[in-house]
N, C-alpha and C positions, 0 to 999 in steps of 0.2 A: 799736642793734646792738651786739654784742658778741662779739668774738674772743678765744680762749685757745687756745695753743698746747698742742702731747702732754697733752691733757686726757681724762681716765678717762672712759669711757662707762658706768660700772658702773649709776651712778643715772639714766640714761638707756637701760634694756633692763629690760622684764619679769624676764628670764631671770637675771639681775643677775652676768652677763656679766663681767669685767674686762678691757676690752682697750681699746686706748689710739688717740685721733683724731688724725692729724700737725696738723691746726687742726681748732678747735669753731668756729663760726660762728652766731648765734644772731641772728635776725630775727621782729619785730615788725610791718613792715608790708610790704604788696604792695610799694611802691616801695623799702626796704630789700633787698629778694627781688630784684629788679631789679637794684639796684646790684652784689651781689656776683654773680649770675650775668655781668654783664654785664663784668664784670673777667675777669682771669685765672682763675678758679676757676671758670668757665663749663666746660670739657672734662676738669676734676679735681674734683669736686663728688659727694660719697655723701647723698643726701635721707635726713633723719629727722624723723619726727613723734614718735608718740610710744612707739616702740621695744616697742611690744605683738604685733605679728605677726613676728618678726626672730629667727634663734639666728645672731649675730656668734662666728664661730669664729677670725677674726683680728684684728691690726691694720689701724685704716684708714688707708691710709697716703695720704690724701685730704684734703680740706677737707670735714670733715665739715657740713653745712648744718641748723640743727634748726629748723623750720619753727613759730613760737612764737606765730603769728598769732589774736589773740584777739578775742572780740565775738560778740552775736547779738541779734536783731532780726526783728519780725515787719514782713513788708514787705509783705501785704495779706492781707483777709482777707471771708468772707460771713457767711452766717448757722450755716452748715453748717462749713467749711474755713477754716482759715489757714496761711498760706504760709510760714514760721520759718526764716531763713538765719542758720545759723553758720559762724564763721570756722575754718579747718580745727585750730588749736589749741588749737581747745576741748577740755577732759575730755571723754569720750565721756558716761559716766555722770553726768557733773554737768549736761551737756545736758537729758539722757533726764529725770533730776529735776525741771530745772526746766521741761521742756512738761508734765510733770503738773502740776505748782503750778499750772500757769494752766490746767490742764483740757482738754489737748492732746493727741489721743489718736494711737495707733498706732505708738509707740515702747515703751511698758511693755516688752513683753516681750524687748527689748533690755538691758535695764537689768543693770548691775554688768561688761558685757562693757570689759574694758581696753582702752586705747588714744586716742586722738583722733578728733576729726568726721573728719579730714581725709583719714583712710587708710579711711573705711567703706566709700565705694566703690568702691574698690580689688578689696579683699576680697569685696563683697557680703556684708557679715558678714551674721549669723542665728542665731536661739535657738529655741525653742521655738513652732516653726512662724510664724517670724517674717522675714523680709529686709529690707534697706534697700530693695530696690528694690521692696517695698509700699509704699513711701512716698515713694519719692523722685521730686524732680521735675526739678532738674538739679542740675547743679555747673558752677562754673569753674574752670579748671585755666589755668597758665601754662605760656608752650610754654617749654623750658630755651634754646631754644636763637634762635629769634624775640623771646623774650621779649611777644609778646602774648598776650593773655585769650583764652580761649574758653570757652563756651558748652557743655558737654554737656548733652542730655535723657536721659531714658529708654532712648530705642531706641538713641541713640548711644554708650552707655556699651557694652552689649551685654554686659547680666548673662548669668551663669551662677550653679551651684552652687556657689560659694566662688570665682567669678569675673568678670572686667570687660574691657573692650579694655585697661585700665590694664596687665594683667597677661600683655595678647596682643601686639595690635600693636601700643600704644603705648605698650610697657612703655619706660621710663626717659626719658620725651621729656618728659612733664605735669607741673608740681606742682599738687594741686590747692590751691586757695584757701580756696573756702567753698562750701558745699552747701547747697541748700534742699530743706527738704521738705514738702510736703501733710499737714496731721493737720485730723483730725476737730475739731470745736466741741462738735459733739450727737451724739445717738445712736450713742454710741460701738460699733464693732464688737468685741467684746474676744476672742480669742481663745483659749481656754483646756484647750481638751482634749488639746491637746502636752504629755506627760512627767506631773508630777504636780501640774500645778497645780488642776486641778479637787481630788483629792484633796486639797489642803492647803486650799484653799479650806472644803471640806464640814468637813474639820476643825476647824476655824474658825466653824465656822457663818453663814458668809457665804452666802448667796441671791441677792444682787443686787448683784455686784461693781463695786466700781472702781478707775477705770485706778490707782488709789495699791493697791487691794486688789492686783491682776495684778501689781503691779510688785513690792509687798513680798514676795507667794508666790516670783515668779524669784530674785530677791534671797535669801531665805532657804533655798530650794532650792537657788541652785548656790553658797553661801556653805555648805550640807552636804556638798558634795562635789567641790567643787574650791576650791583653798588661793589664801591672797589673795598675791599678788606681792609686797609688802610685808615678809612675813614667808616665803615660800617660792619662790623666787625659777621662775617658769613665764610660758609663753606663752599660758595656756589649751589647746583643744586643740590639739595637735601635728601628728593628721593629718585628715585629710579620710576623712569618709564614704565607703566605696567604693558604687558605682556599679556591679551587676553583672546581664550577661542576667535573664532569667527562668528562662529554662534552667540554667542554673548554680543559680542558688539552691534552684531545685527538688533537682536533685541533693544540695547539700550538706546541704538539710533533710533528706531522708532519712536522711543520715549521722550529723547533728546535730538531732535532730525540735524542739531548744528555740528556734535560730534563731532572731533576731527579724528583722522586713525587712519594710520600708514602700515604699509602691509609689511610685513613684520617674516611670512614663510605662507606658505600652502594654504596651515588652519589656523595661523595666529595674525592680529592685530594688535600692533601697539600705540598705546593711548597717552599723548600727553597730562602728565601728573598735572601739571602748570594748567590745564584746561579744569581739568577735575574739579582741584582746588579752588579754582575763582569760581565754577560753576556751583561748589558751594557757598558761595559768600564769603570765604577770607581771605581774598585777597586784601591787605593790606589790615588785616585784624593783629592784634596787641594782645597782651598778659602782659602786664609790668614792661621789663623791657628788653621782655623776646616779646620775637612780632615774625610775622607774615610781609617780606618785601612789597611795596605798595603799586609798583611796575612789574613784577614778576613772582607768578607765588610760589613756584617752585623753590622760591630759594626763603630761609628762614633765616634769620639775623636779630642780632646782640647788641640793642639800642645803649649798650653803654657800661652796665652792672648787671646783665642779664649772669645766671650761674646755667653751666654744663645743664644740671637737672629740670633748671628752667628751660631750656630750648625742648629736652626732649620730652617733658610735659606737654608741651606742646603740639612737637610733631604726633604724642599719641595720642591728643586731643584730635587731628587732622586725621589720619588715621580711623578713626572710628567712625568720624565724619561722612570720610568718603566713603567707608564702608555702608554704614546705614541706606545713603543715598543712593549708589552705585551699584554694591554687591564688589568692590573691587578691593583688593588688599594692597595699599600701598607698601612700597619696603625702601626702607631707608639705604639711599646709595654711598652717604657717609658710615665713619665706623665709628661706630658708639664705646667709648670706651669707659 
């Protein structure tokens, strides 16, 4: 365990943020996790994993908690499936790497997405016609405030579109632990006709892919058009797909005949934000130095000294935008904190 007082959260946020934790608090094991919940810092405590879904526009004037919990392990498996539990402070992507090294299927097209195992359920993150909750089987989570384990499945997490009970009713009560998830053995299902990975495939002259083929096409695809955090300091995307009637869509296609929109259920179509946005003109628009990525606009980024309250001026500047134009209400798929 380790504590640091008024320490910089910069290298800890995608976004590369500068704003300052009244204490860092860094744990390594569930019973570490334990301890300090279990102290004084049980009712002043801000969770972070690994600061890839988050635009921090203040200081935390909290015990910040960075959940640094690492490991993973296949804990049974058939002929078919194996069962593969990591610990929630795994790299997401160094995960995803290493079930293909051992020929594990049903995360490729997750691969390169930022963050930790820990927060995936959370989010229900997803790429390229892909979710966790294709895969997943449960997770554990600790209660903050019982401090006992529990068990979530499938139906208990209660996925949605870029959502979980984590983020409904039992937002800020859980941390999760570790997650496991179901991947194929054999006869890998791979899925590939989301965005362009067939086409990069063909280009390639690839025929009979695998999951290292799928993963290196997403990898190189969204390594062309969204910036690595490292060097461009973002969250990935910023907001969330809207979700709109059929009725609606139909009208605006008329309006707009290029419209793209994928069917979504019954009565709903969902609309790329990333369309939206450029089809209002900011693609690639500035304030100081937050900005609109100039290859993908979906995604909003921190040329340098941009602050928290800069980026989200912004995206409510976007917002309003698309609303005036559209009639559509963007919502933000990071957490504004």
């Amino acid at each position: 365990m380790q504590t640091v007082s008024n320490k910089s959260l910069k290298e800890y946020n995608t976004f590369g943020i500068d704003v300052t934790a009244k204490t860092f608090i860094s744990v390594e094991t569930v019973e570490e996790l334990k301890v300090v919940l279990s102290k004084q810092y049980a009712s002043e405590v801000f969770i972070l994993g690994g600061g890839s879904n988050m635009l921090l526009t203040r200081d935390i004037d909290k015990n910040v908690l960075h959940v640094n919990l690492k490991g993973k392990e296949i804990l049974k498996e058939t002929e078919d499936e194996v069962y593969v539990q990591a610990m929630a402070g795994e790299t997401w992507h160094d995960f995803v790497l290493w079930c293909i090294a051992q020929d594990f299927g049903g995360l490729e097209n997750l691969s390169l997405i930022p963050g930790n195992v820990g927060t995936t359920p959370i989010q229900n993150i997803g790429a390229y016609g892909v979710e966790i909750k294709d895969t997943f089987e449960s997770c554990t989570a600790l209660h903050i405030q019982t401090l006992e384990l529990e068990n979530f499945d499938l139906s208990g997490c209660e996925f949605g579109y870029r959502d979980s009970v984590f983020k409904n009713a039992l937002k800020d009560q859980y941390i999760i632990t570790s997650v496991i998830f179901r991947l194929s053995k054999r006869n890998h299902k791979l899925n590939t006709s989301y965005g362009s990975i067939d086409l990069f495939l063909a280009e390639k002259g690839i025929e009979s892919p695998t999951l290292k083929n799928v993963s290196d096409a997403v990898i190189e695809i969204r390594q062309s058009k969204l910036p690595d955090p490292r060097e461009l300091g973002n969250s990935g995307s910023f907001f969330k797909n809207p979700v709109i009637p059929k009725e609606k869509y139909e009208e605006l296609k008329r309006k707009f005949p290029e419209m793209p929109g994928y069917v979504f259920s019954e009565t709903d179509v969902k609309v790329p934000a990333g369309w939206l946005i450029d089809k209002a003109g900011l693609k690639g628009y500035r304030e100081g130095d937050a900005g609109v990525h100039k290859k993908q606009a979906l995604v909003l980024v921190n040329y340098g000294n941009a602050s928290g309250k800069d980026i989200l001026n912004l995206s409510k500047k976007i917002q309003k935008e698309i609303f005036d134009l559209f009639g559509i209400q963007l919502q933000p798929e990071v957490n504004i904190i």
